[in-house]
C-alpha positions, -999 to +999 in steps of 0.1 A: +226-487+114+253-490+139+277-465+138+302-489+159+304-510+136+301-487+106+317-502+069+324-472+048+314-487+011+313-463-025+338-435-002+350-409-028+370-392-008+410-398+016+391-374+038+397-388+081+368-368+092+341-377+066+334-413+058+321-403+023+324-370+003+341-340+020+307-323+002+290-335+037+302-306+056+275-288+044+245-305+063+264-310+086+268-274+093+232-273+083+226-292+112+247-273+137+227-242+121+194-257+129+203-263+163+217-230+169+184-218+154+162-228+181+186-213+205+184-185+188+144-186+191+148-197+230+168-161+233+144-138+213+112-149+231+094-120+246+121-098+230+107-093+193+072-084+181+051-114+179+045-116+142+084-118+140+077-149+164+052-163+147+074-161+110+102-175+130+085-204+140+067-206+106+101-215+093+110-236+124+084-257+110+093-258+075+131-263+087+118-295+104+108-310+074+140-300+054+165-314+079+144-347+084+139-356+050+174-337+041+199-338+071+189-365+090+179-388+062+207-390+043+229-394+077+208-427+075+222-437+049+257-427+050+268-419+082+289-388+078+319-394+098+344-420+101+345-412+138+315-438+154+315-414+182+311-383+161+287-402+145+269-408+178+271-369+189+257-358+155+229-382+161+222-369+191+223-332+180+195-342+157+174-358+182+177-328+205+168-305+175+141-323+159+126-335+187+126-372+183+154-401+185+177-402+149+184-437+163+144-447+161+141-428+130+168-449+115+146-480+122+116-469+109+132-456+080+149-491+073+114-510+075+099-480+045+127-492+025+117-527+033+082-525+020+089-494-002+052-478+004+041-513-003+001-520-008-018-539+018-015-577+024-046-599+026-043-595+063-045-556+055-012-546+071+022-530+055+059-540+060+060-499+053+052-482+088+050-449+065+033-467+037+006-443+022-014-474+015-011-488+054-043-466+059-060-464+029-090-483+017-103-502-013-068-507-025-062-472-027-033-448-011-045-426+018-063-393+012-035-365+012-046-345+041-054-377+065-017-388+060-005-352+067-022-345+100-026-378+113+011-398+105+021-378+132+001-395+158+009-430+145+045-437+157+046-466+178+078-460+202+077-491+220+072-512+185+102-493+171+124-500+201+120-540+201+123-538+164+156-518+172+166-544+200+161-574+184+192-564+158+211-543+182+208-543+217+230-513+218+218-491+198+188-499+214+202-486+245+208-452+227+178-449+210+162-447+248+191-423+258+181-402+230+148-402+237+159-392+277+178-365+264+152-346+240+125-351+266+148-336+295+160-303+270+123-299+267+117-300+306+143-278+309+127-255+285+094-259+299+102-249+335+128-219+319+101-204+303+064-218+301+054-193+273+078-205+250+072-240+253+035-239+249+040-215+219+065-237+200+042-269+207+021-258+173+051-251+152+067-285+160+034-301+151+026-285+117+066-291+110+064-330+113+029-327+093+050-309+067+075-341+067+045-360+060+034-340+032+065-342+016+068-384+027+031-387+001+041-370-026+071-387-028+054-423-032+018-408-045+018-427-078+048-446-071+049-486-085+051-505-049+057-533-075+081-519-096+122-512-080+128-486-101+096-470-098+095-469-065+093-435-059+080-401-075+108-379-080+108-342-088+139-324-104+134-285-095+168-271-090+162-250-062+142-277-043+168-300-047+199-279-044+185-264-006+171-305+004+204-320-005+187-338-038+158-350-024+136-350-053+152-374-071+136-402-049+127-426-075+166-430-080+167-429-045+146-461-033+166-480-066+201-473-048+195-462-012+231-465-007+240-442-035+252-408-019+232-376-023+256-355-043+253-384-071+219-388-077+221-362-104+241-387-125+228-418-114+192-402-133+210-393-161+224-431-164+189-447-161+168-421-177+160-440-206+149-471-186+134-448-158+108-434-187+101-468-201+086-484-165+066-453-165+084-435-134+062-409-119+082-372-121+065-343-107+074-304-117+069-291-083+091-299-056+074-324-028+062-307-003+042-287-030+031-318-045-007-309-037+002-276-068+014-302-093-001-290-127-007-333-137-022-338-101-058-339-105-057-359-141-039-382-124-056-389-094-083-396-117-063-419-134-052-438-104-088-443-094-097-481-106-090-515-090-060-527-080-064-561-099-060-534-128-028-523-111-014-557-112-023-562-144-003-535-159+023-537-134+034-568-147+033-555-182+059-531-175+080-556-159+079-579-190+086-550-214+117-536-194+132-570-192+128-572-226 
């Protein structure tokens, strides 16, 4: 999305620094926190004991996952500021914090929406770069623990910049800057202080394998041909009041435009039609998707062909139209 040219739709709010709900000052803020986070853990190197370290970048690497699939995804999609230039800094604070470009994230987060964890074609590919099927076989969604450690390995930055360039030449331009600037902060840190960078190189890798883990759960017995079961959504309270309603990702992939603080009320509108396609809800939050009391019963379930599937798949469809 370009901020420059940003059209503030469904605002609910006079405010002139937020586009959309004053309510977004708090990831914002949770994004400033982040930020100031690694600082912090820049400063405290060598001067704490190194289990306190290690806890610290335990939760480095969990906060990873919460401010991609919390902060930074719903910036996505609605930008929080009116200002296209504060949207511009923000996007670069994120980049610098998580460690890749927001502006590249954006893209491949429009292209899941596109394909919505789609199966694969007869030519075996997936409009969904994050699709759980894209490396699957037989029909089937990837194993778990292959998605988790090895998604991380699959981003293609050179695809995702002429996918960028061919609708925007300027973001385009900074989506590279981005990329510039997260690479030269860690240079800087790397000749500042060697240790650090070499110990935080784990932590940032088990942090974007915990986005993963959170990215299958979320579409692990999802309907790829069903909108409003899309996704697999998970109403804990606490999981959704700390990851800015992130469970309710079912809703979520129906109305990606809807903002995050009213997905609780969207659900409650579409509940009834929600249960009748058969909507996938899960009692732990995502990223503890692999504790799910229904897991293994269900993966059991899954496990026939896909011409199955389709069968039942459109079904559904008839009976919720009717």
């Amino acid at each position: 999305m370009s901020y420059d040219t940003l059209a503030v739709t469904g605002s609910s709010t006079n405010s002139k620094v937020f586009a959309y709900s004053r309510w977004d000052i708090i990831p914002v803020a949770c994004g400033i926190l982040h930020a100031s986070y690694l600082a912090f853990m820049f400063v405290c190197f060598s001067k704490v004991p190194w289990w306190l370290m290690v806890a610290m970048g335990l939760l480095y690497s969990v906060s990873i996952s919460w401010n991609i699939n919390g902060i930074a995804h719903n910036f996505i999609h609605n930008p929080y500021f009116r200002s296209p230039l504060l949207n511009r800094l923000f996007s670069l604070l994120e980049s610098l914090t998580i460690g890749f470009s927001q502006t590249f994230y954006d893209c491949v987060h429009m292209r899941h929406h596109m394909g919505n964890s789609d199966r694969q074609d007869e030519l075996g590919k997936t409009k969904d770069w994050l699709s759980i099927y894209r490396y699957g076989k037989e029909g089937q969604a990837e194993d778990v623990w292959g998605y988790t450690f090895l998604s991380f390995f699959r981003d293609d930055v050179a695809e995702t910049y002429q996918e960028i360039k061919k609708v925007n030449e300027a973001d385009a331009r900074w989506g590279k800057f981005e990329v510039a600037a997260f690479i030269g902060l860690y240079l800087a840190i790397l000749i500042a202080n060697w240790q650090f960078f070499l110990f935080m190189i784990p932590f940032y890798y088990f942090g974007n394998c915990l986005s993963s883990l959170n990215g299958f759960y979320r579409h692990y017995g999802g309907n790829p041909d069903l909108p409003i079961a899309w996704g697999v959504s998970s109403y804990h309270k606490l999981y959704n009041l700390i990851w800015f309603n992130n469970g309710y990702h079912a809703e979520h992939h129906f109305r990606p435009r809807l903002h995050w603080t009213k997905m609780q009320a969207f659900h409650e509108q579409i509940a009834d039609e929600q249960a009748k396609a058969g909507v996938r809800v899960i009692s732990m939050p995502h990223p503890l998707g692999f504790l799910d009391p229904g897991l293994r019963a269900f993966t059991k379930k899954v496990r026939h062909s896909p011409s199955e599937d389709k069968k039942k798949d459109r079904e559904v469809v008839h009976a919720t139209k009717n």
